[in-house]
C-alpha positions in Angstrom: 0.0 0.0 0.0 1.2 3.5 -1.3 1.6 6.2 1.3 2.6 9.1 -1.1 3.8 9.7 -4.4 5.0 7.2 -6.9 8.5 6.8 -5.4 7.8 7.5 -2.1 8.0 4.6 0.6 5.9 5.2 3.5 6.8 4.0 7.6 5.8 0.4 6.5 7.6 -0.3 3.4 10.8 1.6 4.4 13.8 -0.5 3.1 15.0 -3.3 5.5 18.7 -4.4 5.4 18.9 -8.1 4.6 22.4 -10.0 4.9 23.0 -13.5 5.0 25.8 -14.4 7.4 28.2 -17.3 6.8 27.7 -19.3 10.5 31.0 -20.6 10.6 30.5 -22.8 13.8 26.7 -23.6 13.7 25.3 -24.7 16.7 22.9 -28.1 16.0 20.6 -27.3 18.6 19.9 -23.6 17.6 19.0 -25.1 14.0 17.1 -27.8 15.3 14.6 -25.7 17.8 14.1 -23.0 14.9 13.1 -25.2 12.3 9.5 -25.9 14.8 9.2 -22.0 14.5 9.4 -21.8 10.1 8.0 -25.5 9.5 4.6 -26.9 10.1 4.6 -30.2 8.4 6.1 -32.6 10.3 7.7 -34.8 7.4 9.9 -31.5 6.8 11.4 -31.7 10.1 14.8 -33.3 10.9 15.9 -35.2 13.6 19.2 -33.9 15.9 22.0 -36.5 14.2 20.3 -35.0 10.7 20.8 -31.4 11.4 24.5 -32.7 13.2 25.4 -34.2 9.5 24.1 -31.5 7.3 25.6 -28.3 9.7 29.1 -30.4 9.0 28.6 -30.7 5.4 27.5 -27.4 4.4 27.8 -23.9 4.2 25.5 -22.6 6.4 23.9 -19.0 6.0 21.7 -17.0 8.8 19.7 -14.3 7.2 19.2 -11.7 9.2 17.2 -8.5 8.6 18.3 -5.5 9.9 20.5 -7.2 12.3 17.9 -9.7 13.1 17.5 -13.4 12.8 15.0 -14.2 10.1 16.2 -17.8 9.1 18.5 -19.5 7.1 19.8 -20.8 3.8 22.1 -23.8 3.9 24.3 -25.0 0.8 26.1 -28.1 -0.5 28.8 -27.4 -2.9 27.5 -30.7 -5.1 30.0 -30.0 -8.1 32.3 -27.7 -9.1 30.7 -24.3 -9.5 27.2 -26.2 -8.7 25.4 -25.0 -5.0 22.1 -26.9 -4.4 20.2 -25.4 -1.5 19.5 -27.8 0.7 17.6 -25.7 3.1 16.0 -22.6 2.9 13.5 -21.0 5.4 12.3 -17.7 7.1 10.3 -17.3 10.6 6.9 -16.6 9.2 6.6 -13.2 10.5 9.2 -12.4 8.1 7.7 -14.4 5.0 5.5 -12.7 2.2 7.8 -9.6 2.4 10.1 -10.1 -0.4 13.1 -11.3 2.0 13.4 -14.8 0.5 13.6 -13.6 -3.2 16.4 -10.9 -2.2 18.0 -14.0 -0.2 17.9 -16.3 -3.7 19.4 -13.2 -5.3 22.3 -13.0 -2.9 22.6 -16.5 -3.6 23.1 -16.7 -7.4 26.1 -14.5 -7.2 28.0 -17.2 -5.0 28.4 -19.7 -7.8 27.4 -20.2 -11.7 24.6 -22.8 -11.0 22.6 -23.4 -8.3 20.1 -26.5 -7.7 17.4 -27.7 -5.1 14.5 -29.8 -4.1 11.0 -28.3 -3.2 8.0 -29.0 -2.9 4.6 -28.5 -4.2 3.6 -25.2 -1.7 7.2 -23.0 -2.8 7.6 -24.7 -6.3 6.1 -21.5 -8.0 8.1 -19.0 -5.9 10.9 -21.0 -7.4 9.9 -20.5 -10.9 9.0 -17.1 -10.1 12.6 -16.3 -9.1 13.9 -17.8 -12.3 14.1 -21.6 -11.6 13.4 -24.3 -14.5 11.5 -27.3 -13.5 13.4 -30.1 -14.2 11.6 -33.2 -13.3 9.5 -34.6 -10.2 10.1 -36.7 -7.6 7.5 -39.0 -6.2 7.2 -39.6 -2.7 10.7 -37.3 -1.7 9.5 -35.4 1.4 6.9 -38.4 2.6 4.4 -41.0 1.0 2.1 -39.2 -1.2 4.7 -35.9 -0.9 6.6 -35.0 -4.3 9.9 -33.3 -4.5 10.6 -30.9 -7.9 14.3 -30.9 -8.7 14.4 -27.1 -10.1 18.4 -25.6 -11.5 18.8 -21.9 -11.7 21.4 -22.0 -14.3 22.7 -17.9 -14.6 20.9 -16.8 -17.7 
């Protein structure tokens, strides 16, 4: 909603400061209790030793906005010059507000191709955000719960 003129942002749309931070030394328990705060479905939860294996394995990112903790993006260099996003998720008070596109933005620029796994529910803010569909995956998340395997390739 507009507050003045074209060009004009008004007390609710003022620009936020959005940063992703490289957690160097995540702790597992911090990312295990705020994954119940961003995820509602239980298949899309993961167990301690899960989190313990992926914090280990991966680059892990907090996004923060304007100095806050707003969630996360995690990354697996799979191949050279390839990142697939293993995890990405914001507290729902900070969803719907653009944050998440910005964050996919700040992404591309760390390598030439990036990859993932979603699901149904974020598969056309994907595809929004320039992501190609590549194929489906039945029963990736949970029985009856298809995965789409979507590559951003740079172009």
């Amino acid at each position: 909603m507009r507050h003045g003129p074209v060009g004009e942002m008004g007390p609710a749309e003022e620009e936020m400061k959005i940063t992703l931070k490289e957690d160097v030394h995540p702790d597992n328990d911090f990312y295990y209790y705020q994954q119940f705060k961003i995820y509602q479905e239980p298949y899309l939860l993961w167990d301690r030793e899960t989190w313990k294996g992926v914090l280990s394995a991966c680059r892990v990112y907090r996004i923060e906005v304007d100095g806050k903790v707003a969630g996360d993006v995690i990354l697996e260099e799979s191949r050279k010059d390839i990142l697939s996003i293993v995890d990405i998720g914001l507290l729902p008070e900070y969803q719907g507000r653009g944050i998440g596109k910005e964050v996919l933005q700040k992404v591309r620029k760390m390598g030439k191709k990036l990859s993932a796994v979603t699901r149904k529910e974020t598969l056309p803010f994907f595809l929004k955000s320039g992501f190609v569909l590549k194929k489906k995956i039945e029963d990736y998340y949970d029985l009856g719960v298809d995965g789409y395997s979507i590559t951003f390739d740079g172009k």
